[in-house]
N, CA, C and O of each residue as an XYZ file, in Angstrom:
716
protein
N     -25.030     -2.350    -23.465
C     -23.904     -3.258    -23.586
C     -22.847     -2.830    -22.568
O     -22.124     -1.834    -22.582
N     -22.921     -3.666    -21.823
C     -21.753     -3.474    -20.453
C     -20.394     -4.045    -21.006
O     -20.351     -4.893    -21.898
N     -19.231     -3.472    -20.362
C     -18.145     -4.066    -19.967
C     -17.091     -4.499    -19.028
O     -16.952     -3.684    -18.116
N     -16.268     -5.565    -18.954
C     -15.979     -5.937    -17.634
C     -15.132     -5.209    -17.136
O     -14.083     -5.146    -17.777
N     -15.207     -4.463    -15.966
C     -14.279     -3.314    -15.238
C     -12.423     -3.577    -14.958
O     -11.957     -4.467    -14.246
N     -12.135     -3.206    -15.234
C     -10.772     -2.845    -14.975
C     -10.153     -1.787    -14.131
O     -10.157     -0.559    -14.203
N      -9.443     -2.930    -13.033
C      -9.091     -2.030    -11.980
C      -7.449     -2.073    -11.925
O      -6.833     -3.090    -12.243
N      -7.036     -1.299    -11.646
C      -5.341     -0.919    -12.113
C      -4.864     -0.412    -10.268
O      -5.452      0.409     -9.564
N      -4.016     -0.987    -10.027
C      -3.373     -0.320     -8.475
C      -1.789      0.006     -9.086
O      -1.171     -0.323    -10.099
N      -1.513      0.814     -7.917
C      -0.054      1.246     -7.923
C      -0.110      2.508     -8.874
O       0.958      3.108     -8.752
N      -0.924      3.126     -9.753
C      -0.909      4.135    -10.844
C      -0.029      5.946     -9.979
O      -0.122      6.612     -8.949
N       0.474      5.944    -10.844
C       1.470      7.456    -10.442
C       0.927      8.638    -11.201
O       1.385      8.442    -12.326
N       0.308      9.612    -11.247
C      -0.410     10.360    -11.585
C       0.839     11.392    -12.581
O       1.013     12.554    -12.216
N       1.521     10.922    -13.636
C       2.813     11.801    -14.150
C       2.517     13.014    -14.344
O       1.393     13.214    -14.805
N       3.210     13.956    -14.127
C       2.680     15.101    -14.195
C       1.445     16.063    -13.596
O       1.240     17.204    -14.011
N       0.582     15.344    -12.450
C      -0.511     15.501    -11.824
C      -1.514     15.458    -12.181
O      -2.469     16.153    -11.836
N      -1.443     14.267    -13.266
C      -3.004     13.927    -13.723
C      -2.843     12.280    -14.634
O      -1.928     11.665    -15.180
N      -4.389     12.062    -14.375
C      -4.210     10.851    -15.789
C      -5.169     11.386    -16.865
O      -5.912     12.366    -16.919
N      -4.917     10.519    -17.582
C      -5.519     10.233    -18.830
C      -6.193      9.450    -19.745
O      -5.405      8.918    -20.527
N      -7.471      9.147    -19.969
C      -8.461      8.284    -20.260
C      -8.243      8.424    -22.325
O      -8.155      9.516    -22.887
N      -8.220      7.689    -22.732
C      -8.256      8.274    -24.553
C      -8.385      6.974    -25.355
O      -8.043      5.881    -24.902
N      -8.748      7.109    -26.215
C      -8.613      6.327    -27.263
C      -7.729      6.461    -28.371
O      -8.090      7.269    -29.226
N      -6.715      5.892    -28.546
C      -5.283      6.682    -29.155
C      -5.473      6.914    -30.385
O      -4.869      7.721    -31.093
N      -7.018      5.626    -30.895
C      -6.975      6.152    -32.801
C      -7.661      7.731    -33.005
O      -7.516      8.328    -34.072
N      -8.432      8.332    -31.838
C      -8.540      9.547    -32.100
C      -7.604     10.664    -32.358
O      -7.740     11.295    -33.407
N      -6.919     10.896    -31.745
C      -5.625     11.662    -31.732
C      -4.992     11.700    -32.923
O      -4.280     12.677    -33.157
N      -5.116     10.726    -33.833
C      -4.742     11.200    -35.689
C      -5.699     12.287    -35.828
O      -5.070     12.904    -36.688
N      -6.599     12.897    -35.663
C      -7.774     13.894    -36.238
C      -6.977     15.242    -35.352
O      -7.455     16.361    -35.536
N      -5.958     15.123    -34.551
C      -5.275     16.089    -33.647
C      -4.125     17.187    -34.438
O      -2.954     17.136    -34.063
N      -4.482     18.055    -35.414
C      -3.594     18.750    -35.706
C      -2.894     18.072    -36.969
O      -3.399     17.015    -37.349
N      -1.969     18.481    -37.548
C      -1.370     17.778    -38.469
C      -0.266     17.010    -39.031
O       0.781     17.628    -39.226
N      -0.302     16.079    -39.254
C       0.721     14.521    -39.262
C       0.494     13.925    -38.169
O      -0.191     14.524    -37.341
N       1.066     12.413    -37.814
C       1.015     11.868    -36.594
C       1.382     12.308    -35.856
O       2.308     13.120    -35.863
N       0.452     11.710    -34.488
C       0.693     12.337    -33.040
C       1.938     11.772    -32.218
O       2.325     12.305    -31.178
N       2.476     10.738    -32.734
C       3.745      9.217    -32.140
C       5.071     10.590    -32.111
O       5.348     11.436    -32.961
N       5.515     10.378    -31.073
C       6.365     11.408    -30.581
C       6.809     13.007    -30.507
O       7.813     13.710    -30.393
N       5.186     13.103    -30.669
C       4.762     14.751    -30.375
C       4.623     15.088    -29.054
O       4.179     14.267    -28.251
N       4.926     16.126    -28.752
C       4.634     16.506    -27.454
C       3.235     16.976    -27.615
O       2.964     18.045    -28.164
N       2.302     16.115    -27.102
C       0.796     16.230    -26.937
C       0.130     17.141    -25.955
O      -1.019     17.573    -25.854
N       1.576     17.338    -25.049
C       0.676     17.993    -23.670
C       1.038     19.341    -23.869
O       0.209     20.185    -23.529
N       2.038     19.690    -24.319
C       2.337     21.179    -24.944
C       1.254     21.901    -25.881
O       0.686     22.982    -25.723
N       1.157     20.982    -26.877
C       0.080     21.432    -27.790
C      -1.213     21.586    -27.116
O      -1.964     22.513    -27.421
N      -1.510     20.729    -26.221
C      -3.339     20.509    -25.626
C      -3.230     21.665    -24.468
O      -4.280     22.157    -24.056
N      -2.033     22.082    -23.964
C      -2.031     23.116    -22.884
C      -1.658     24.472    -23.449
O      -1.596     25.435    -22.685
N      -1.412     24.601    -24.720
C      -0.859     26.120    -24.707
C      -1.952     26.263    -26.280
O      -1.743     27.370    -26.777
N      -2.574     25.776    -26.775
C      -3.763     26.011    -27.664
C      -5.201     25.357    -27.466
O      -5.532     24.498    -26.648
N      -6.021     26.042    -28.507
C      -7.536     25.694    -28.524
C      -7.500     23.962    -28.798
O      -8.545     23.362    -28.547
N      -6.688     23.417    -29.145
C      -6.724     22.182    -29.659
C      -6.950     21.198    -28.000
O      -7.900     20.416    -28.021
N      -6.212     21.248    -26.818
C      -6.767     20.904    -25.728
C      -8.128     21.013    -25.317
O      -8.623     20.071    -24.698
N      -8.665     21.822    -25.521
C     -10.018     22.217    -25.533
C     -11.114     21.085    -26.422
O     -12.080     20.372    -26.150
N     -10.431     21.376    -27.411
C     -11.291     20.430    -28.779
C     -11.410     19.279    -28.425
O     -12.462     18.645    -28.351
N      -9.834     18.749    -28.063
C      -9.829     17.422    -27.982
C     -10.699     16.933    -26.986
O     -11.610     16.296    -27.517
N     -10.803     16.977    -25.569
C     -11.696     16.979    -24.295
C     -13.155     17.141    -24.937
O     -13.906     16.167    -24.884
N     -13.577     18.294    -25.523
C     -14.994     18.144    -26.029
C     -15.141     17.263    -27.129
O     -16.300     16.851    -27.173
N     -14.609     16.925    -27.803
C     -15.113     16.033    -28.903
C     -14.496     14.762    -28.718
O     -14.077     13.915    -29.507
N     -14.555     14.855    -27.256
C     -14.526     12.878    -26.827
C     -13.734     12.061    -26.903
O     -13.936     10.889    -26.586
N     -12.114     12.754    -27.567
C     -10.442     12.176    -27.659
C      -9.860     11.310    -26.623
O      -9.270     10.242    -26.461
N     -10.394     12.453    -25.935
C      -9.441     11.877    -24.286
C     -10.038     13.175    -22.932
O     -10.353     14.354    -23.101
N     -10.014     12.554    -21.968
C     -10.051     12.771    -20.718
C      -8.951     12.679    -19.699
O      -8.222     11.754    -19.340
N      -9.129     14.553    -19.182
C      -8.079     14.118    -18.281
C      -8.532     14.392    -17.059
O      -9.579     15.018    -16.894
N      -7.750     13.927    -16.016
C      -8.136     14.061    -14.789
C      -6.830     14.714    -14.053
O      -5.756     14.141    -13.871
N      -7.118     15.832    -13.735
C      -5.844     16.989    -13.784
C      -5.836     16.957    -11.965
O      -6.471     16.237    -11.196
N      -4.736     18.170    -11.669
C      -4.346     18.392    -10.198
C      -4.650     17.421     -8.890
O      -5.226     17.568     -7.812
N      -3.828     16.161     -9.687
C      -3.736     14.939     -8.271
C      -2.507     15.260     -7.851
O      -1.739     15.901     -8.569
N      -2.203     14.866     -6.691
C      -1.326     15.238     -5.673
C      -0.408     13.541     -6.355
O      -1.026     12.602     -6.858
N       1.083     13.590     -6.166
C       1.516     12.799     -6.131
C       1.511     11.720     -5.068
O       1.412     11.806     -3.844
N       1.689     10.348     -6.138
C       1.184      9.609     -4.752
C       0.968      7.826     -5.793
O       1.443      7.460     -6.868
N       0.398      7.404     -5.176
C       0.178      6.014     -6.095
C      -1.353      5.789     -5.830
O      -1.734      6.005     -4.679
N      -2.546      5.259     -7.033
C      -3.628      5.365     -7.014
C      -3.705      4.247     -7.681
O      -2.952      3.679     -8.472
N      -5.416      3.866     -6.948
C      -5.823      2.492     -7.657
C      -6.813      2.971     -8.420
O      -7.807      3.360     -7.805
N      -6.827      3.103    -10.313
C      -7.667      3.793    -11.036
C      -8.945      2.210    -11.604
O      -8.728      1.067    -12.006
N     -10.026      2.902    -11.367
C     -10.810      1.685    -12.228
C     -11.921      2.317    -13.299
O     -12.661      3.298    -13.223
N     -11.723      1.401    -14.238
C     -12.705      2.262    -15.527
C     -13.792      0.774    -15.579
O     -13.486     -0.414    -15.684
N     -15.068      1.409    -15.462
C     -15.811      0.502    -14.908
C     -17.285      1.049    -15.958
O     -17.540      2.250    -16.040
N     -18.201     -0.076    -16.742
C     -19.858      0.647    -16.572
C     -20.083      0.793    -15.810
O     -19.620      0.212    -14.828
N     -21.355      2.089    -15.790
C     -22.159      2.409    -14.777
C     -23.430      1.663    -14.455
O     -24.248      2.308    -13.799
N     -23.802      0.253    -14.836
C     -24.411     -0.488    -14.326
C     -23.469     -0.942    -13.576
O     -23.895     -0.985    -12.422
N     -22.250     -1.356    -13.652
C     -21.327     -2.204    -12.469
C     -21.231     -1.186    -11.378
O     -21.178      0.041    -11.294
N     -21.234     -2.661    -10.242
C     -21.150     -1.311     -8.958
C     -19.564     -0.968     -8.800
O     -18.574     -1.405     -9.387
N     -19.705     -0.164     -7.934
C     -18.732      0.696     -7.125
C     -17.764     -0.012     -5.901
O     -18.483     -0.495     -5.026
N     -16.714     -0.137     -5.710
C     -16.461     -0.763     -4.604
C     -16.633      0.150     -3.532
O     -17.087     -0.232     -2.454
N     -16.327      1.247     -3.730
C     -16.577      2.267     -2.836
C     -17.842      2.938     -2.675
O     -18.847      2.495     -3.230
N     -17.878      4.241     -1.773
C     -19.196      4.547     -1.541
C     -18.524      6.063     -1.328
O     -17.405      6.303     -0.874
N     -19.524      7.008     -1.785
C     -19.397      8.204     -1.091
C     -18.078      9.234     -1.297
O     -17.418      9.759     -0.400
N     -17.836      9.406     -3.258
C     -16.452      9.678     -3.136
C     -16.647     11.134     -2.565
O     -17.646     11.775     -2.240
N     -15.123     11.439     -2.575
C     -14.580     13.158     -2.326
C     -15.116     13.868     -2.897
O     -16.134     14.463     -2.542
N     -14.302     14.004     -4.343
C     -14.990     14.645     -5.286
C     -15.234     13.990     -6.409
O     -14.990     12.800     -6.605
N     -15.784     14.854     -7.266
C     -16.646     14.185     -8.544
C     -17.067     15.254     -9.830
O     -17.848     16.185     -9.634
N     -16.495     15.013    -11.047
C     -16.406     15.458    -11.797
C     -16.874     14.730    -12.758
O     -16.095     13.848    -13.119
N     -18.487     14.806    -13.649
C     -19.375     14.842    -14.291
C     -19.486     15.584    -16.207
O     -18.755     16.498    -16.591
N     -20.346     15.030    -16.924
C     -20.384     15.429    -17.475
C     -19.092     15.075    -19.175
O     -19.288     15.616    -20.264
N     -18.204     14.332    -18.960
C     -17.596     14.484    -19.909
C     -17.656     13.319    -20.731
O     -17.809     12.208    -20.223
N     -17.510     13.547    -22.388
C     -17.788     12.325    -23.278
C     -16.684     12.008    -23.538
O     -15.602     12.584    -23.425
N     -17.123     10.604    -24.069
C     -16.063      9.585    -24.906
C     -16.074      9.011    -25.581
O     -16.867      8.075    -25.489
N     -15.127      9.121    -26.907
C     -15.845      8.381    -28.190
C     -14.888      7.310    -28.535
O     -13.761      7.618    -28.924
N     -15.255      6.064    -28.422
C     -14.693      5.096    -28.639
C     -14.560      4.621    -29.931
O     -15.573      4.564    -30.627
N     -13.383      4.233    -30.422
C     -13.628      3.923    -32.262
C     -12.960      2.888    -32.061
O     -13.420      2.073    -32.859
N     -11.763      2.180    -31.208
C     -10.756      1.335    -31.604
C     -11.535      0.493    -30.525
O     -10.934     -0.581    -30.563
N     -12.263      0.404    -29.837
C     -12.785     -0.959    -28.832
C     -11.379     -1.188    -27.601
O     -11.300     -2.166    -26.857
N     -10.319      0.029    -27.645
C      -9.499     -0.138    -26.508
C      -9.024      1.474    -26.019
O      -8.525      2.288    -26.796
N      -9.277      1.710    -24.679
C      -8.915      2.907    -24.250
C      -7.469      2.508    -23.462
O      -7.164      1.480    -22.857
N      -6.886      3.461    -23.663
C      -5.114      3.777    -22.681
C      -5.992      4.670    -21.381
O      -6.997      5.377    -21.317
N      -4.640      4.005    -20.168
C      -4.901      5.092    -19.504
C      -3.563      5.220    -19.107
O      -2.826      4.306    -18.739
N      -3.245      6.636    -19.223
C      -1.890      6.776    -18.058
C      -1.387      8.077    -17.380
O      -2.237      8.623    -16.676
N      -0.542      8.500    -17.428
C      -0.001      9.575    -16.950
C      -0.121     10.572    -17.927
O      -0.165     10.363    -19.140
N      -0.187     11.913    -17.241
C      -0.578     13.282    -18.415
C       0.969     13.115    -18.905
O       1.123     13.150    -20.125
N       2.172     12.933    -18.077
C       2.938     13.144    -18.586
C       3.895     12.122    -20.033
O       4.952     12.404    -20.598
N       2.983     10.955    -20.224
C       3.198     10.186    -21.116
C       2.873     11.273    -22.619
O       3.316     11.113    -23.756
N       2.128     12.163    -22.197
C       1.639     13.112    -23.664
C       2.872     13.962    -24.012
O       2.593     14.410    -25.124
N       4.347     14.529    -23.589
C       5.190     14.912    -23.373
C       5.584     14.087    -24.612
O       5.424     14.779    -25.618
N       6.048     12.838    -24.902
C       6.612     12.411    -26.500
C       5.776     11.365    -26.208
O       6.053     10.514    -25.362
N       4.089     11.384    -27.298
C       3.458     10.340    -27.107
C       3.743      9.262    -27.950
O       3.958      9.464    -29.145
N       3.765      8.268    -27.521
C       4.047      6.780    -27.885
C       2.806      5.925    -27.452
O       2.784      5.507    -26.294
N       1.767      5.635    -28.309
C       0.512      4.944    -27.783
C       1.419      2.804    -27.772
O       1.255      1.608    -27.530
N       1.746      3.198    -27.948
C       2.517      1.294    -27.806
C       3.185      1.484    -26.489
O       3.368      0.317    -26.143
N       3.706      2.310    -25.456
C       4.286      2.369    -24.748
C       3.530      0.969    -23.269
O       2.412      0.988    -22.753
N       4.322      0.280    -23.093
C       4.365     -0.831    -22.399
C       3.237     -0.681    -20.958
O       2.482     -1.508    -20.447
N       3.619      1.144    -20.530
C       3.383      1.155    -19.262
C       1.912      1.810    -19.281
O       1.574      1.994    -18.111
N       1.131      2.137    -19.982
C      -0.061      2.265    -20.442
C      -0.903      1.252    -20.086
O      -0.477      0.106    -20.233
N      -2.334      1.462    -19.519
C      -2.972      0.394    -18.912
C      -4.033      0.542    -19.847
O      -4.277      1.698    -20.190
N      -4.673     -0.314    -20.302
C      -5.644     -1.015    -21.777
C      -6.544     -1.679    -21.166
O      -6.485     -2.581    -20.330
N      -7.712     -0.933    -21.862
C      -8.710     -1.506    -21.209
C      -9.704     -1.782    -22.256
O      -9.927     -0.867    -23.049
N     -10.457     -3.101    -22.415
C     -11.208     -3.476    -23.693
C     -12.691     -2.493    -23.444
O     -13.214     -2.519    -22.330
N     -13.273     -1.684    -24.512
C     -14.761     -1.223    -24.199
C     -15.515     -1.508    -26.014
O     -14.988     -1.425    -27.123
N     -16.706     -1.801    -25.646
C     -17.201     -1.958    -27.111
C     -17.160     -0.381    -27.490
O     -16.927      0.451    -26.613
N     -17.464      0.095    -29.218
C     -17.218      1.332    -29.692
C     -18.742      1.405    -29.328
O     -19.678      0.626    -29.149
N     -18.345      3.575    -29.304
C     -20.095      4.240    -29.566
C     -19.281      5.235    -28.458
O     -18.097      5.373    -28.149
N     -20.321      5.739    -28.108
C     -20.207      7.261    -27.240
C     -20.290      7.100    -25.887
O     -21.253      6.405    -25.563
N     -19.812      7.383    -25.241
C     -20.010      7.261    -23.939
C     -20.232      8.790    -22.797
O     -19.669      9.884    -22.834
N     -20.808      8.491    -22.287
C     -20.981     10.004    -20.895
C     -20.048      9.531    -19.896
O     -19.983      8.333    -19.620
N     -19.426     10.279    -19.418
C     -18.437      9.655    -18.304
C     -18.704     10.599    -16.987
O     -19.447     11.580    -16.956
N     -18.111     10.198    -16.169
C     -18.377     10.281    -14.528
C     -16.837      9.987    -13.804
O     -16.431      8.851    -13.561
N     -16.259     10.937    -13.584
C     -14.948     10.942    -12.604
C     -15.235     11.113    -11.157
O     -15.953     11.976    -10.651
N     -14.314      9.802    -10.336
C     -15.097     10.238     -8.652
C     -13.437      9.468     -8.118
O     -12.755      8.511     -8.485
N     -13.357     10.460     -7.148
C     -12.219     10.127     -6.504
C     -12.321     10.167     -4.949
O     -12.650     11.189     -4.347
N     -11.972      8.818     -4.252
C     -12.307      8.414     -3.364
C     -10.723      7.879     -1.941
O      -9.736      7.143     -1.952
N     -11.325      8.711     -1.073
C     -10.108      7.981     -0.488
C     -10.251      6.921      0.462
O     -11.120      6.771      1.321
N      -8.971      5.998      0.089
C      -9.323      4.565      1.027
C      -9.339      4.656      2.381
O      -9.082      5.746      2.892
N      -9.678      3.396      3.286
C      -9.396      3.557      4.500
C      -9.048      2.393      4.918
O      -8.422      1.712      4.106
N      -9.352      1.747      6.397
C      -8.399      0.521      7.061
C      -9.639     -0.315      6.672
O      -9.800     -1.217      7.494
N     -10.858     -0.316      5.390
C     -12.099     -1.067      5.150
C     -11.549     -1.962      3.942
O     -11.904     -3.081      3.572
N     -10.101     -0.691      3.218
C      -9.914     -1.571      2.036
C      -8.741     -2.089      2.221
O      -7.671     -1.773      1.701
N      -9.031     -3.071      3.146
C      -7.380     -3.625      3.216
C      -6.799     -4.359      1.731
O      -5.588     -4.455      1.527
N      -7.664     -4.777      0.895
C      -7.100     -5.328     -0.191
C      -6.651     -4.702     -1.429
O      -6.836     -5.132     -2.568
N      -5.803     -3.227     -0.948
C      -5.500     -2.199     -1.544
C      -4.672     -1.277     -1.188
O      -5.148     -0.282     -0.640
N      -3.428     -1.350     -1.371
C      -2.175     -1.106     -0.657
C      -2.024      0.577     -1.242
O      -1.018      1.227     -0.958
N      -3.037      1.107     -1.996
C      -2.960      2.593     -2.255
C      -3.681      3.323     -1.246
O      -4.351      2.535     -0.580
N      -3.795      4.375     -0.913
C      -4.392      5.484      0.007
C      -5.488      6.005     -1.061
O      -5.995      6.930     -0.427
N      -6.051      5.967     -2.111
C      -6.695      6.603     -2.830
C      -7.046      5.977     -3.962
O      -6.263      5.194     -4.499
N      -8.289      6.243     -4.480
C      -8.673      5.728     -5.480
C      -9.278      6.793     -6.832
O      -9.712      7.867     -6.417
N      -9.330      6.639     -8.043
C     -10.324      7.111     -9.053
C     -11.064      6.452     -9.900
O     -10.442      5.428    -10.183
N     -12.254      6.495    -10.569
C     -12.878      5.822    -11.131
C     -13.334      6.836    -12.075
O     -13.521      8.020    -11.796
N     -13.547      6.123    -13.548
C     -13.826      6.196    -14.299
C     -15.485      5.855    -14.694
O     -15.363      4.809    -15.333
N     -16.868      6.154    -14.660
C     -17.669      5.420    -14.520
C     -18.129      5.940    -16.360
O     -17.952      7.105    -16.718
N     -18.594      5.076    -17.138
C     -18.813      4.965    -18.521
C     -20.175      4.662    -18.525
O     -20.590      3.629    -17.999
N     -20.930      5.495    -19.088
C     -22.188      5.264    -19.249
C     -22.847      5.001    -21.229
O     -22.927      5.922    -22.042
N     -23.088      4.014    -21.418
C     -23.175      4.079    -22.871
C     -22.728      2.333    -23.237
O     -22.606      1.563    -22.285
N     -22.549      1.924    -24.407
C     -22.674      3.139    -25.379
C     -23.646      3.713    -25.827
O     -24.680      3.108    -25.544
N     -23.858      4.932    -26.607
C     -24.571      4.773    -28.034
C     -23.975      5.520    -29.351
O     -22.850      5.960    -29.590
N     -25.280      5.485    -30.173
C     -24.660      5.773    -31.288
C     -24.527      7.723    -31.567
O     -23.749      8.206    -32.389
N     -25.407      8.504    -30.737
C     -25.355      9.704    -30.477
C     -24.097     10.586    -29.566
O     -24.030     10.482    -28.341
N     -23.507     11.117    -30.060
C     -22.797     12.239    -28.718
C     -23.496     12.998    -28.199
O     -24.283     13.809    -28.687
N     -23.045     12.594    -26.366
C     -23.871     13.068    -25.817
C     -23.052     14.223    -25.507
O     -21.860     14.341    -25.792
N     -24.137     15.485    -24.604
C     -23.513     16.565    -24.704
C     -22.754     16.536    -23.542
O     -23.038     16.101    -22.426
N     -21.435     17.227    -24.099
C     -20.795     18.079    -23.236
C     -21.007     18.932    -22.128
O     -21.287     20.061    -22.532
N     -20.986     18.840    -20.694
C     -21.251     19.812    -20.008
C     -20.332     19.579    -18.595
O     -20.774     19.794    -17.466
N     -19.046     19.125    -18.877
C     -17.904     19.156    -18.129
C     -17.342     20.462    -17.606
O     -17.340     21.455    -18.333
N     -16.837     20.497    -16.300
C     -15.893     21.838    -16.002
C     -14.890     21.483    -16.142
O     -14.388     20.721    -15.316
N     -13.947     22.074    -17.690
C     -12.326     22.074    -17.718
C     -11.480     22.324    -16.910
O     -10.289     22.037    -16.788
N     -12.569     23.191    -16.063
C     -10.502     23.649    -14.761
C     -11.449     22.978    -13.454
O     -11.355     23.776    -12.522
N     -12.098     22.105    -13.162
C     -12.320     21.090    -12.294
C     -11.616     20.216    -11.478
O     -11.999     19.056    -11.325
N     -10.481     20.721    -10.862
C      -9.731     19.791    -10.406
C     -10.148     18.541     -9.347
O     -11.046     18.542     -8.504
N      -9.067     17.348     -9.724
C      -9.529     16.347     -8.719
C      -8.186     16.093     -7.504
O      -7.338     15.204     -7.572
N      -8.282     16.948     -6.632
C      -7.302     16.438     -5.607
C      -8.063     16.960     -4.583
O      -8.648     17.995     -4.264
N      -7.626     14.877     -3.853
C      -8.987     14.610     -2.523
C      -8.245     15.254     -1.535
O      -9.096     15.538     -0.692
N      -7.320     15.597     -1.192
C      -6.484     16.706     -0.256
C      -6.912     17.654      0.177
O      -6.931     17.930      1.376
N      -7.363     18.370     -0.779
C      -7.631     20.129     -0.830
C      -9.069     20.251     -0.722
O      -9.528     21.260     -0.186
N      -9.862     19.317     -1.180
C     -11.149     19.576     -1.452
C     -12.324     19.501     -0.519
O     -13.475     19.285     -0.896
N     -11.812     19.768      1.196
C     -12.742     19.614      2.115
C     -14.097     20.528      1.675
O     -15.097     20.534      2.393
């Protein structure tokens, strides 16, 4: 079961990363609601960051260089507009329960507010997904794309199994550094 890709331009990487999640997970995050917790404190200075990433909460995509990016969360039967990213970071799951993922800035986790306006929503049917991060930089081919850079999200799934984990946590994605 495919879904139709969503491509987002202009995205600001807050804090030097985004963030892929499904916000009804994040109630299972520690105790009482997560709605104006500082999320990124907690996920960076305990085991609970850890947890969350392996058991399929949310995804982040850490050490981007500031800048404005065109992010697309796409199946992996749909193609690619691009070819041949930079880098590429493999391996991480996603468990869909609400049929809508957020994406935005790490730094939206600072006092999270999942209603927040500037959050980009993207419809996916529920079940598990394997994911695929690839970050690509544009050139004078994509003129119909006023960013220098791109990331993609590639979603493989669903199903009804979690698949395994075998992501690198300190994996950074910045196409800058990574000759």
């Amino acid at each position: 079961m495919t879904f139709p890709a969503a491509r987002f331009k202009g995205c600001f990487p807050e804090l030097f990363g985004f963030v892929l999640l499904d916000a009804t997970g994040l109630g299972d995050v520690g105790a009482g609601s997560p709605v104006g917790r500082n999320l990124l404190q907690l996920f960076s200075t305990s085991e609970q960051g850890d947890r969350v990433v392996r058991d399929g909460i949310a995804i982040p995509a850490q050490n981007i260089d500031p800048g404005f990016y065109t992010v697309l969360v796409r199946h992996a039967q749909s193609p690619s507009p691009w070819q041949d990213p930079k880098v590429t970071s493999a391996g991480w799951v996603l468990h869909v329960r609400s049929e809508e993922l957020l994406l935005c800035g790490l730094g939206y986790l600072t006092k999270w507010t999942p209603d927040d306006p500037r959050h980009r929503r993207i419809s996916v049917p529920p079940g598990w997904y394997e994911v695929e991060i690839r970050g690509h930089l544009l050139g004078p081919d994509d003129l119909d794309d006023p960013d220098d850079a791109a990331y993609e999200f590639v979603l493989s799934g669903p199903t009804g199994a979690r698949p395994t984990f075998h992501a690198h946590l300190d994996h950074g994605l910045n196409l800058i550094d990574n000759d």
